[in-house]
CHARMM-style PDB file with segment names, atoms N, HN, CA, C and O in Angstrom:
ATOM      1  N   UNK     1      60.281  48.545 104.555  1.00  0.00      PROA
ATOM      2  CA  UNK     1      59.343  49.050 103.581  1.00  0.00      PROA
ATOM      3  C   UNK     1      58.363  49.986 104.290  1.00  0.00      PROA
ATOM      4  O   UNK     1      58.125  49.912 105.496  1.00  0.00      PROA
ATOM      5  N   UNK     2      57.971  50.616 103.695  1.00  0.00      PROA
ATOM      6  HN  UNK     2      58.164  50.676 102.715  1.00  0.00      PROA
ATOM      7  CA  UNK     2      57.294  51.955 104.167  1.00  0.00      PROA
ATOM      8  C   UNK     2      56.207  51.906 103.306  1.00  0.00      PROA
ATOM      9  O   UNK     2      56.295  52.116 102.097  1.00  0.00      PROA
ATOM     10  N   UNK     3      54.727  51.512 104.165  1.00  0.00      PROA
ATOM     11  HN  UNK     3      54.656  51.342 105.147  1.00  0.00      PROA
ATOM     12  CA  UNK     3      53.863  51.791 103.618  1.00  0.00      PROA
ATOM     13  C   UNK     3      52.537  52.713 103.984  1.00  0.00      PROA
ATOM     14  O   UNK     3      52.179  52.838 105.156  1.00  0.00      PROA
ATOM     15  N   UNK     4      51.864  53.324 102.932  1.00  0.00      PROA
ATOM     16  HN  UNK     4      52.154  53.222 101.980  1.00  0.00      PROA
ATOM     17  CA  UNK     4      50.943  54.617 103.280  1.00  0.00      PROA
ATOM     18  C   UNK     4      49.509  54.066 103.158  1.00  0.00      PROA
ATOM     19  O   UNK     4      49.230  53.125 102.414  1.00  0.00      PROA
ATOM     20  N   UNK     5      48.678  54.669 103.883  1.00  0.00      PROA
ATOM     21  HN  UNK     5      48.905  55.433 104.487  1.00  0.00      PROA
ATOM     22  CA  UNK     5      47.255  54.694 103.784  1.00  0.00      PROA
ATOM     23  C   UNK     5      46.609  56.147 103.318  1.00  0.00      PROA
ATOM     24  O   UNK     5      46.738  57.240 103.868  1.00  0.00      PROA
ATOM     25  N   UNK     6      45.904  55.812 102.174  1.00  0.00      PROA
ATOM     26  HN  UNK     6      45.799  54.923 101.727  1.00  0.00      PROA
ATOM     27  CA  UNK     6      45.068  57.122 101.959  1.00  0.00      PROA
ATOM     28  C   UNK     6      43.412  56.809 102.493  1.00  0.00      PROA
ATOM     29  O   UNK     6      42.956  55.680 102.309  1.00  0.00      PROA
ATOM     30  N   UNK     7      42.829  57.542 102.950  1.00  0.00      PROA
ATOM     31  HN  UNK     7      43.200  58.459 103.100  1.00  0.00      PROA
ATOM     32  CA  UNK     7      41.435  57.550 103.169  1.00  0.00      PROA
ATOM     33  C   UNK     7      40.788  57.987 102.407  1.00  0.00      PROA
ATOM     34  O   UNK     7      41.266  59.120 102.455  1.00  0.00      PROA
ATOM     35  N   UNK     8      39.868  58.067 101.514  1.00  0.00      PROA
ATOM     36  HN  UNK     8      39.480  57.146 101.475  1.00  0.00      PROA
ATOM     37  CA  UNK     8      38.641  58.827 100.831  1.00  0.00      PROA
ATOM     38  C   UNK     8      37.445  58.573 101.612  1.00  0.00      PROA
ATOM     39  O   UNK     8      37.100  57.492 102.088  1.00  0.00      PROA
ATOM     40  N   UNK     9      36.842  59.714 101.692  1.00  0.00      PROA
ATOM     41  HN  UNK     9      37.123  60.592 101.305  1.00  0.00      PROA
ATOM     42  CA  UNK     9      35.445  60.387 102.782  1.00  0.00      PROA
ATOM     43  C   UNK     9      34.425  60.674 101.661  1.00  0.00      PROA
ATOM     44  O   UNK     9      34.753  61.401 100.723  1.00  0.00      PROA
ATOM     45  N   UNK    10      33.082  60.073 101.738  1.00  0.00      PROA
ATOM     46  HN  UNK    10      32.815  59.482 102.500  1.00  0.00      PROA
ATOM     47  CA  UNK    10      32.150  61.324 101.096  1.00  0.00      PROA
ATOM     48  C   UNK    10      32.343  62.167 101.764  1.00  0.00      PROA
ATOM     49  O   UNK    10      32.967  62.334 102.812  1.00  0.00      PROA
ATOM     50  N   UNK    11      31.264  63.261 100.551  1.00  0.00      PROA
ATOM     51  HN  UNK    11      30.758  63.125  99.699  1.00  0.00      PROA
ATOM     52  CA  UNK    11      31.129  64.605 101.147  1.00  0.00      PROA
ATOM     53  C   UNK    11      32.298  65.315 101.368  1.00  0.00      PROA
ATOM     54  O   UNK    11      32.108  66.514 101.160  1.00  0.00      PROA
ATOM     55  N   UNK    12      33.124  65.126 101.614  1.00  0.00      PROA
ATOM     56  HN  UNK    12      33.278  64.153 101.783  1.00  0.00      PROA
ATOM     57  CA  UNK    12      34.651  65.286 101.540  1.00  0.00      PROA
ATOM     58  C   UNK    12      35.680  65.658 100.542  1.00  0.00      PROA
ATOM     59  O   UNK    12      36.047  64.677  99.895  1.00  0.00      PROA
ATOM     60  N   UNK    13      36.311  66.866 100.186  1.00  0.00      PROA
ATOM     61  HN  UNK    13      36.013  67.663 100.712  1.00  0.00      PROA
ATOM     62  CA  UNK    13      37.209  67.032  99.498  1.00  0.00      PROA
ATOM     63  C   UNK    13      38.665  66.457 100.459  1.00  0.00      PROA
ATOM     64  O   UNK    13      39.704  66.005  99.978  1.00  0.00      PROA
ATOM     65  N   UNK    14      38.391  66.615 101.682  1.00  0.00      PROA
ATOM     66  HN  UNK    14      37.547  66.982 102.073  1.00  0.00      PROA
ATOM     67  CA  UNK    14      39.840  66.331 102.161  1.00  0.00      PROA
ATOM     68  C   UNK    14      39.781  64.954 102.364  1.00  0.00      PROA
ATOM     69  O   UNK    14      38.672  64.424 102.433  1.00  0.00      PROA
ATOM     70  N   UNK    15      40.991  64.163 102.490  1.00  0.00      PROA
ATOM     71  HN  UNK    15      41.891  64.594 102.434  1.00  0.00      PROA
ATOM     72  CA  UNK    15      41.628  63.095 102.584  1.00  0.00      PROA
ATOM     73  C   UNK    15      42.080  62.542 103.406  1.00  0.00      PROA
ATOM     74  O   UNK    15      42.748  63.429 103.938  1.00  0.00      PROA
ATOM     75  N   UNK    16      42.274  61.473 104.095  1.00  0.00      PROA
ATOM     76  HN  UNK    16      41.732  60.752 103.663  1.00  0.00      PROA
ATOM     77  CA  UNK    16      43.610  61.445 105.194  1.00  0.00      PROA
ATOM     78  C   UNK    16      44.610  60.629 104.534  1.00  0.00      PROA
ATOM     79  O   UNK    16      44.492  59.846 103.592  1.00  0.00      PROA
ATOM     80  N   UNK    17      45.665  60.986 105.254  1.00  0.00      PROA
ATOM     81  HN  UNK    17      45.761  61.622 106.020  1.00  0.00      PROA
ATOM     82  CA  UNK    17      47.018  59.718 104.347  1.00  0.00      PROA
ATOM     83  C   UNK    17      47.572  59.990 106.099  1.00  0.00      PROA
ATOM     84  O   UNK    17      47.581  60.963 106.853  1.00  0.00      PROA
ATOM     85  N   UNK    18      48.102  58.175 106.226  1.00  0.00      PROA
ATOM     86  HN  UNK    18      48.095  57.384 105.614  1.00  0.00      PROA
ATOM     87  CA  UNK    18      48.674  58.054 107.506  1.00  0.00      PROA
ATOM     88  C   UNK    18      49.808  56.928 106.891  1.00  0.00      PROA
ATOM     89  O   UNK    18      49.858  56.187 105.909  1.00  0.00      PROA
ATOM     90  N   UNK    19      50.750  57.267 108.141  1.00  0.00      PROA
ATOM     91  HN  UNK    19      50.710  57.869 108.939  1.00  0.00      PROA
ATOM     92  CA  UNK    19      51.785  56.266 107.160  1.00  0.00      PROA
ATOM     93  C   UNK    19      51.584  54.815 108.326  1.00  0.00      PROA
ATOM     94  O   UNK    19      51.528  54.970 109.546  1.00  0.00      PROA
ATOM     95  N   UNK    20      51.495  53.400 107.609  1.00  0.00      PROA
ATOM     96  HN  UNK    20      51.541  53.273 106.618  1.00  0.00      PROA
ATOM     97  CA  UNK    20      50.901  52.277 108.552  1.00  0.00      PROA
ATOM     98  C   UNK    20      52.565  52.167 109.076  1.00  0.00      PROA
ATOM     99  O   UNK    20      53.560  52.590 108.489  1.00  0.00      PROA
ATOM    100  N   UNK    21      52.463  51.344 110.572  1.00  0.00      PROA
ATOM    101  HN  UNK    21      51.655  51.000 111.049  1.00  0.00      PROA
ATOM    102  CA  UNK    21      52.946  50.408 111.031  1.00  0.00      PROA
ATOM    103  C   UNK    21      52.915  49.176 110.913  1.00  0.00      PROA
ATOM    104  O   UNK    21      52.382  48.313 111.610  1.00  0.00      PROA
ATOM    105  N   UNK    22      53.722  49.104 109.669  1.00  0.00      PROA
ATOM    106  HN  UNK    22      54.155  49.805 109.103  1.00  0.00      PROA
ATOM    107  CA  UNK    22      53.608  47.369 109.424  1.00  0.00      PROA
ATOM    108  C   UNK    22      55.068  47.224 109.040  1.00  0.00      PROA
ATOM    109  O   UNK    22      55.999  48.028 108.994  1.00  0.00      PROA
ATOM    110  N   UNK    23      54.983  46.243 108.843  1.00  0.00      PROA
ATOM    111  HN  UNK    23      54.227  45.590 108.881  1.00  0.00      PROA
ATOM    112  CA  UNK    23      56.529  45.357 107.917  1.00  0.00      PROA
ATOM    113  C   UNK    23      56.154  44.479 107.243  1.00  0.00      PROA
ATOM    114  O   UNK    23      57.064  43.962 106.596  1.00  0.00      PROA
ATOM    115  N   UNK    24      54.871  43.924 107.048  1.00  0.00      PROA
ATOM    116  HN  UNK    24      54.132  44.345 107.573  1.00  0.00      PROA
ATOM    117  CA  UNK    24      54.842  42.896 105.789  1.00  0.00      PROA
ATOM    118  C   UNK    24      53.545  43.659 104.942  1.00  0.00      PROA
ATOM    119  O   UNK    24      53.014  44.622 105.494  1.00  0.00      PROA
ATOM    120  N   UNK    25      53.108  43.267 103.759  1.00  0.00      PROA
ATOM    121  HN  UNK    25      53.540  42.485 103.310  1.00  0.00      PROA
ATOM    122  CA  UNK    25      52.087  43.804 103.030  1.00  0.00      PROA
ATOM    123  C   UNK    25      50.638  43.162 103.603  1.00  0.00      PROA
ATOM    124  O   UNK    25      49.610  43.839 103.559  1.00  0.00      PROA
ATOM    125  N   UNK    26      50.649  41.993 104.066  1.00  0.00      PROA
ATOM    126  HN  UNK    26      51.483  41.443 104.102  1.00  0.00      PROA
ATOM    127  CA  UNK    26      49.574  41.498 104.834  1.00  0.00      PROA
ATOM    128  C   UNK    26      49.387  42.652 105.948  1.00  0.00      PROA
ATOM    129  O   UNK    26      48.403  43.392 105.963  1.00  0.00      PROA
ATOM    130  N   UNK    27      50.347  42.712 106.792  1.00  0.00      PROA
ATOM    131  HN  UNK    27      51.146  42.110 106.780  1.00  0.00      PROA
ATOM    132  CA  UNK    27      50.131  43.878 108.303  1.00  0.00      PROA
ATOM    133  C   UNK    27      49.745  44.713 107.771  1.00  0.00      PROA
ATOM    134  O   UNK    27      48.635  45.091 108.147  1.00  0.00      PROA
ATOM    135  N   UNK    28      50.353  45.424 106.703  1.00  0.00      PROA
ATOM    136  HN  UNK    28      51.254  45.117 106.397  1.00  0.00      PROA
ATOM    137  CA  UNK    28      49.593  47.307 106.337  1.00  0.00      PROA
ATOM    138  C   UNK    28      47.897  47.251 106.002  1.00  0.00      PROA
ATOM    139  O   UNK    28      46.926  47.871 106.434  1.00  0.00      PROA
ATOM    140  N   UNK    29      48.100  46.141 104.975  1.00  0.00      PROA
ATOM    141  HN  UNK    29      48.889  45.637 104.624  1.00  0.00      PROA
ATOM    142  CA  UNK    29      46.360  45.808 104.867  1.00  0.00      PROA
ATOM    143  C   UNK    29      45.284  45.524 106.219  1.00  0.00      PROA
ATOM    144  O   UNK    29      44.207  45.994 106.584  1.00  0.00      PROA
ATOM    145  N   UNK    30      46.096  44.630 106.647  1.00  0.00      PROA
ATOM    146  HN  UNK    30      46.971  44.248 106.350  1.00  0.00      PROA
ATOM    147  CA  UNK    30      44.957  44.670 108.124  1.00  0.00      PROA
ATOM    148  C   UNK    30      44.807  46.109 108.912  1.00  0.00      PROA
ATOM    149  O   UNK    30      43.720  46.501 109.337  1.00  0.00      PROA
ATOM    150  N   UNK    31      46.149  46.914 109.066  1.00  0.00      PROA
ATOM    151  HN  UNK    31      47.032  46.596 108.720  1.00  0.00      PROA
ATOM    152  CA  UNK    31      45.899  48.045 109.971  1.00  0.00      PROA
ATOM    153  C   UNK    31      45.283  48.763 108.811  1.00  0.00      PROA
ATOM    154  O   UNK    31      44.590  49.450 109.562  1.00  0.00      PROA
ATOM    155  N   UNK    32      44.901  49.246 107.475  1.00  0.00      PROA
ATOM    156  HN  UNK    32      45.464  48.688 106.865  1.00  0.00      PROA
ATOM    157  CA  UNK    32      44.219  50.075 106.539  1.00  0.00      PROA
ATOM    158  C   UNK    32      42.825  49.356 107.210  1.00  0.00      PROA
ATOM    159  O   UNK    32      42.187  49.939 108.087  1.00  0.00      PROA
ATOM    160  N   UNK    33      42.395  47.876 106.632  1.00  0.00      PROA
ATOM    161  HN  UNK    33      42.914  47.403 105.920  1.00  0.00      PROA
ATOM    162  CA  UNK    33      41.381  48.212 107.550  1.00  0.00      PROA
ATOM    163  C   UNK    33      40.736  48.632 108.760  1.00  0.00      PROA
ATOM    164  O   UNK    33      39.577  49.044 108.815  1.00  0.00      PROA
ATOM    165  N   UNK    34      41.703  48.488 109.947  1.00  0.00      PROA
ATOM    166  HN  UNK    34      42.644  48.154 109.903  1.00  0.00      PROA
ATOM    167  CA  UNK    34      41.282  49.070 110.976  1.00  0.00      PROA
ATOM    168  C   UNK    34      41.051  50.857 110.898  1.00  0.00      PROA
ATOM    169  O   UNK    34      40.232  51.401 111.638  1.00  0.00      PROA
ATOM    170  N   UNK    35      41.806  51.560 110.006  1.00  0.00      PROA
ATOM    171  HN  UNK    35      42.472  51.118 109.405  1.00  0.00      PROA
ATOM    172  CA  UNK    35      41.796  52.593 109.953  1.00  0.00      PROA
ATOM    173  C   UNK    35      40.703  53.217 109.270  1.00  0.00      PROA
ATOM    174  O   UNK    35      40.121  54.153 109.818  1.00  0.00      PROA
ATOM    175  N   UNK    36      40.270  52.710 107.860  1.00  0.00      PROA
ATOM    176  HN  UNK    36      40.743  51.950 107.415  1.00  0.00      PROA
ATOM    177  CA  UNK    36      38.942  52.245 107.714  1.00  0.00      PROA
ATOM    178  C   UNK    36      37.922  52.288 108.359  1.00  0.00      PROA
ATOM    179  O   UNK    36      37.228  53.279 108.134  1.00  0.00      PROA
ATOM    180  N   UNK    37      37.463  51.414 109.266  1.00  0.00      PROA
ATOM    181  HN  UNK    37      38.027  50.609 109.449  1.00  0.00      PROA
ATOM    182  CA  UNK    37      36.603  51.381 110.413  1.00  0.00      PROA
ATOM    183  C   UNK    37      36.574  52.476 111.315  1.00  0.00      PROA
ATOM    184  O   UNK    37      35.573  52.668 112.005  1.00  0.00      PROA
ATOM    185  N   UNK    38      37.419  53.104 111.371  1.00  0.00      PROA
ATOM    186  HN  UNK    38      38.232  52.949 110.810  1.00  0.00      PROA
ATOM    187  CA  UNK    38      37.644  54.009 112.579  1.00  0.00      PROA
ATOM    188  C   UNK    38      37.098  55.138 112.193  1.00  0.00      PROA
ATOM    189  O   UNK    38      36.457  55.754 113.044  1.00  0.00      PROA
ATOM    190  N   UNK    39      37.213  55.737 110.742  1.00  0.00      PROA
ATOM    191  HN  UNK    39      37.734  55.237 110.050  1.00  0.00      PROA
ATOM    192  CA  UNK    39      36.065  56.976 110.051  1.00  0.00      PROA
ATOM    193  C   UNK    39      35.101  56.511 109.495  1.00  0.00      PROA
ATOM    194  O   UNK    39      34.835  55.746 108.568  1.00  0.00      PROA
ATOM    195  N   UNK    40      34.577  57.166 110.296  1.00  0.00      PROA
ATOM    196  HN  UNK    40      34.793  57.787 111.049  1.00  0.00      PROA
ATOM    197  CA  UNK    40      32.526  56.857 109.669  1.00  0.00      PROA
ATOM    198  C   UNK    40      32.169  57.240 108.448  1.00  0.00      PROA
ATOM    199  O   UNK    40      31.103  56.994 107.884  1.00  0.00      PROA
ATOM    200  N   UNK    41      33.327  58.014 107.937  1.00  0.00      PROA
ATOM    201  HN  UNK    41      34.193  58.214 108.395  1.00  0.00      PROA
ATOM    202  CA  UNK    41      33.125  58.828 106.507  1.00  0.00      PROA
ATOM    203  C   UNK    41      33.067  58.177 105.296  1.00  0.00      PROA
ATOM    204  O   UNK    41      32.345  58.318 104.309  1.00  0.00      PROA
ATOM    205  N   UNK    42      34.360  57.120 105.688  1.00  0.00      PROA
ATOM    206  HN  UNK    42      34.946  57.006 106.490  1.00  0.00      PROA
ATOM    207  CA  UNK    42      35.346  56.692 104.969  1.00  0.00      PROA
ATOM    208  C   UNK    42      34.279  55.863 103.900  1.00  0.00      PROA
ATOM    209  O   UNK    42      33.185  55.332 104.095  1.00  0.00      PROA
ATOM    210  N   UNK    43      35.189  56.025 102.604  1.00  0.00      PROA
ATOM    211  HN  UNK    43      36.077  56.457 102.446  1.00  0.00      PROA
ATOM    212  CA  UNK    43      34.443  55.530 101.254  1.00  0.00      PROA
ATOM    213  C   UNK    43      35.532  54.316 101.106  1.00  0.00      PROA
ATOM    214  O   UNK    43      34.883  53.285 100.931  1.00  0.00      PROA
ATOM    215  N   UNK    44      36.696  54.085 101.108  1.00  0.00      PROA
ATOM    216  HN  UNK    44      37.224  54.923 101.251  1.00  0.00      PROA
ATOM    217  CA  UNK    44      37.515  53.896 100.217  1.00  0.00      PROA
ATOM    218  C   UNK    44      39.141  53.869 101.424  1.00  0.00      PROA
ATOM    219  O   UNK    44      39.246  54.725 102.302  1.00  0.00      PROA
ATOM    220  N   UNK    45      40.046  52.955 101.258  1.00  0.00      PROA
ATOM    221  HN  UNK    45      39.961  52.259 100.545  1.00  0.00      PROA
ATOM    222  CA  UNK    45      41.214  53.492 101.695  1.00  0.00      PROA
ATOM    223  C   UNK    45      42.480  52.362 100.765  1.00  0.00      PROA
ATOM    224  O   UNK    45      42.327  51.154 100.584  1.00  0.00      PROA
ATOM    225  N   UNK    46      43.835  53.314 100.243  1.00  0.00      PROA
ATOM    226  HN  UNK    46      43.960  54.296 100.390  1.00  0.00      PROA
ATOM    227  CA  UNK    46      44.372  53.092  99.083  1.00  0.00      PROA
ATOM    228  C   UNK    46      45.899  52.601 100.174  1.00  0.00      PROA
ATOM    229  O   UNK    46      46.381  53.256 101.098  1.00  0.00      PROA
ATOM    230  N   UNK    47      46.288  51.435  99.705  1.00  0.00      PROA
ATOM    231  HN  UNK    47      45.896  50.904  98.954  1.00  0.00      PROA
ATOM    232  CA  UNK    47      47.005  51.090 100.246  1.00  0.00      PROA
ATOM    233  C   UNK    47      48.242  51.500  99.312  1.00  0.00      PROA
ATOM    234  O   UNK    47      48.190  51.162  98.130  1.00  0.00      PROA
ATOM    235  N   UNK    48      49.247  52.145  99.740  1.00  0.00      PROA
ATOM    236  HN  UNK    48      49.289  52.421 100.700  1.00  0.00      PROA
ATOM    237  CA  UNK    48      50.752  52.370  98.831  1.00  0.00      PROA
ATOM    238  C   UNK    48      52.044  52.019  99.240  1.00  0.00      PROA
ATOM    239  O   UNK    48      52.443  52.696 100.188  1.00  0.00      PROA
ATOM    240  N   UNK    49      52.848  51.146  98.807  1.00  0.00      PROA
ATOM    241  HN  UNK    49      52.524  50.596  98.037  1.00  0.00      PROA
ATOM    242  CA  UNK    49      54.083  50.874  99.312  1.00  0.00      PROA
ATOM    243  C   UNK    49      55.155  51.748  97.978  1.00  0.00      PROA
ATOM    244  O   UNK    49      54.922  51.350  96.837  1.00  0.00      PROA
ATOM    245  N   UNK    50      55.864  52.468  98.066  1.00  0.00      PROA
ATOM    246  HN  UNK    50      56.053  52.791  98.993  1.00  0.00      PROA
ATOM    247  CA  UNK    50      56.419  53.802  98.067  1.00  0.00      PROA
ATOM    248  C   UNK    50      55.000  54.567  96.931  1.00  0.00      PROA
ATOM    249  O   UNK    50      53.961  55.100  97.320  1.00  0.00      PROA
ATOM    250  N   UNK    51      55.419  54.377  95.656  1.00  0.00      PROA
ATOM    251  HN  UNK    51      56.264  53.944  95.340  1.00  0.00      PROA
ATOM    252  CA  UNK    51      54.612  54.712  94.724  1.00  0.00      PROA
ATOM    253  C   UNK    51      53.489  53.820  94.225  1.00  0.00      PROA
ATOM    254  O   UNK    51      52.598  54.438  93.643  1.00  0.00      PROA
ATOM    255  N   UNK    52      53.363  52.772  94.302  1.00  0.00      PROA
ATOM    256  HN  UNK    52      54.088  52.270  94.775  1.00  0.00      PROA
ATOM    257  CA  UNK    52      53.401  51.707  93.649  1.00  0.00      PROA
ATOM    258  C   UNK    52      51.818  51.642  94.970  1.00  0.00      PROA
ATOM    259  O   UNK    52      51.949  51.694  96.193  1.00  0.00      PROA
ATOM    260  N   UNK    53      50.208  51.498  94.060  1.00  0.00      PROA
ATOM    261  HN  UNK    53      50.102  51.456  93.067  1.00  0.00      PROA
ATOM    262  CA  UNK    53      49.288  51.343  95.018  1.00  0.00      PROA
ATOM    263  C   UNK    53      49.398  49.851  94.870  1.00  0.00      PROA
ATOM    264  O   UNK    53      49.593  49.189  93.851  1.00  0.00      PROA
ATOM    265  N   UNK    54      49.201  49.410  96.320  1.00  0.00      PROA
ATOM    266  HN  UNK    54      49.043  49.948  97.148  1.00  0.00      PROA
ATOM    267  CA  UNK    54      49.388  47.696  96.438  1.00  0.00      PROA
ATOM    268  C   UNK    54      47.355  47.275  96.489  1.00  0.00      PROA
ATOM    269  O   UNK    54      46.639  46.451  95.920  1.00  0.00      PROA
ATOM    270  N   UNK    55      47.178  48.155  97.290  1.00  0.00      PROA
ATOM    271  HN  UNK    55      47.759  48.825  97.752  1.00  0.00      PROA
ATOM    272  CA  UNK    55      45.439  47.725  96.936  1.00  0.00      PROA
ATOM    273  C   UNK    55      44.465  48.873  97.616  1.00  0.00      PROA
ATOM    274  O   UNK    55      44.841  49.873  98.226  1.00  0.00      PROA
ATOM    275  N   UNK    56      43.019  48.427  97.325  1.00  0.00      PROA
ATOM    276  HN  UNK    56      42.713  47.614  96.829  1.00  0.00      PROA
ATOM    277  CA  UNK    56      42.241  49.311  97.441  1.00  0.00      PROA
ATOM    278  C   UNK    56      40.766  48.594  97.916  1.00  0.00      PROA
ATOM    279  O   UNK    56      40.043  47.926  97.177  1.00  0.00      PROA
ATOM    280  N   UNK    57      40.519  48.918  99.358  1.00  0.00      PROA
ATOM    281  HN  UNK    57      41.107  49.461  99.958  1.00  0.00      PROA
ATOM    282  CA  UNK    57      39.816  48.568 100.240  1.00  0.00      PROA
ATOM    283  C   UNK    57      38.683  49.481 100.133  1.00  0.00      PROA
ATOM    284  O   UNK    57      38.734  50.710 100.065  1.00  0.00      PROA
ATOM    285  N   UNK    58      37.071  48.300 100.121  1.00  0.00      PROA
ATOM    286  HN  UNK    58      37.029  47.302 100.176  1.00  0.00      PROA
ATOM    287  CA  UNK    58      36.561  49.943  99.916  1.00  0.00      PROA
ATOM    288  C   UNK    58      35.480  49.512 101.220  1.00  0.00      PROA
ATOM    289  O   UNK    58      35.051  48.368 101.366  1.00  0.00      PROA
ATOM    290  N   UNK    59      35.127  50.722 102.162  1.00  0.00      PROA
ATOM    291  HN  UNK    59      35.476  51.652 102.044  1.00  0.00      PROA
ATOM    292  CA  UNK    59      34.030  50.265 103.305  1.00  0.00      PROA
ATOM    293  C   UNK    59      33.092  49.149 103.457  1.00  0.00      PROA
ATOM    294  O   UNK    59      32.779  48.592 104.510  1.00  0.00      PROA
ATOM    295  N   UNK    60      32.632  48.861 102.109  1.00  0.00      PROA
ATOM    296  HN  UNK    60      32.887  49.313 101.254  1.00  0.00      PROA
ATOM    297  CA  UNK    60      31.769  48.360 102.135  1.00  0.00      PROA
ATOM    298  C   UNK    60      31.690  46.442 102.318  1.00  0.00      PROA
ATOM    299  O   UNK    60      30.882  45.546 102.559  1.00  0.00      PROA
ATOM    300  N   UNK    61      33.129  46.661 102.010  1.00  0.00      PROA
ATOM    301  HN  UNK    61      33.786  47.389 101.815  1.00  0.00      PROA
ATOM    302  CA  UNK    61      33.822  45.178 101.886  1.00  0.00      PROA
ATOM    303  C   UNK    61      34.725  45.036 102.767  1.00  0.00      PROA
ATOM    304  O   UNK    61      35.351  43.980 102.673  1.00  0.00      PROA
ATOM    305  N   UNK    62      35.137  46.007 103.930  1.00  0.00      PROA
ATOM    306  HN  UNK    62      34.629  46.864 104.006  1.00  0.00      PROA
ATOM    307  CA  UNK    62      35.675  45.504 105.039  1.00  0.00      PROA
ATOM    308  C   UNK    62      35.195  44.750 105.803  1.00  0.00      PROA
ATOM    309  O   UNK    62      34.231  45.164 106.447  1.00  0.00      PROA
ATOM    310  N   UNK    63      35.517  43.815 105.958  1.00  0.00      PROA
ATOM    311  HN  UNK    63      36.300  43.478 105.435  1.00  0.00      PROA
ATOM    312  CA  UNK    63      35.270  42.835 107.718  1.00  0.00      PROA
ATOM    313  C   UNK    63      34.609  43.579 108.912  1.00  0.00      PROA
ATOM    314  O   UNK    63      33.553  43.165 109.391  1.00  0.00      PROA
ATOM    315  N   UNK    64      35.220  44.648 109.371  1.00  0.00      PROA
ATOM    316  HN  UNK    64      36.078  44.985 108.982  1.00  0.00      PROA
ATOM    317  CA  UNK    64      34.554  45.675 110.305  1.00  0.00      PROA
ATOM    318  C   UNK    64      33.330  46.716 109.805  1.00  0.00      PROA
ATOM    319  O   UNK    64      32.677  47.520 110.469  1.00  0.00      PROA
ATOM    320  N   UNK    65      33.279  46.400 108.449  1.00  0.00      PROA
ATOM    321  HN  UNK    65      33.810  45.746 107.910  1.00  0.00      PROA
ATOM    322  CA  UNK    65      31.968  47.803 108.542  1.00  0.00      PROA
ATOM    323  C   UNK    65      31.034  46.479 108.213  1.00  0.00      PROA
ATOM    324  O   UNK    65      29.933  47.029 108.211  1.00  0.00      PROA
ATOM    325  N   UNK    66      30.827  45.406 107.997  1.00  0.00      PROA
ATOM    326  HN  UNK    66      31.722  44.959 107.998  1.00  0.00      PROA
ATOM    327  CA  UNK    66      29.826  44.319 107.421  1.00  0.00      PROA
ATOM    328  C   UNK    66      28.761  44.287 108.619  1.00  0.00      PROA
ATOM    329  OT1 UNK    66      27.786  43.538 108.558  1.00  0.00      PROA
TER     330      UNK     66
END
């Protein structure tokens, strides 16, 4: 399974989308949050396994930005 991370930034029209290294839906979520944490920008990051958004993490409620 192949799953994607989108980032949303204030201030920001651009985006990032990275594709995670995971294999279970638990792993993609933990590395979205790490990815998360890692932009200071970051509003928001959209978890997708092909089309289909599996969830939606938002900064403020990550573990790492608390």
């Amino acid at each position: 399974m192949t799953y994607i991370c989108l980032i949303e930034t204030r201030n920001s029209s651009a985006t990032h989308m990275e594709a995670l290294d995971a294999e279970t839906r638990d792993d993609a979520l933990q590395e979205a949050v790490r990815l998360l944490a890692r932009h200071p920008r970051a509003t928001s990051a959209d978890v997708f396994s092909g089309a289909t958004t599996i969830a939606t993490i938002h900064a403020a409620s990550s573990p790492m930005n608390a």
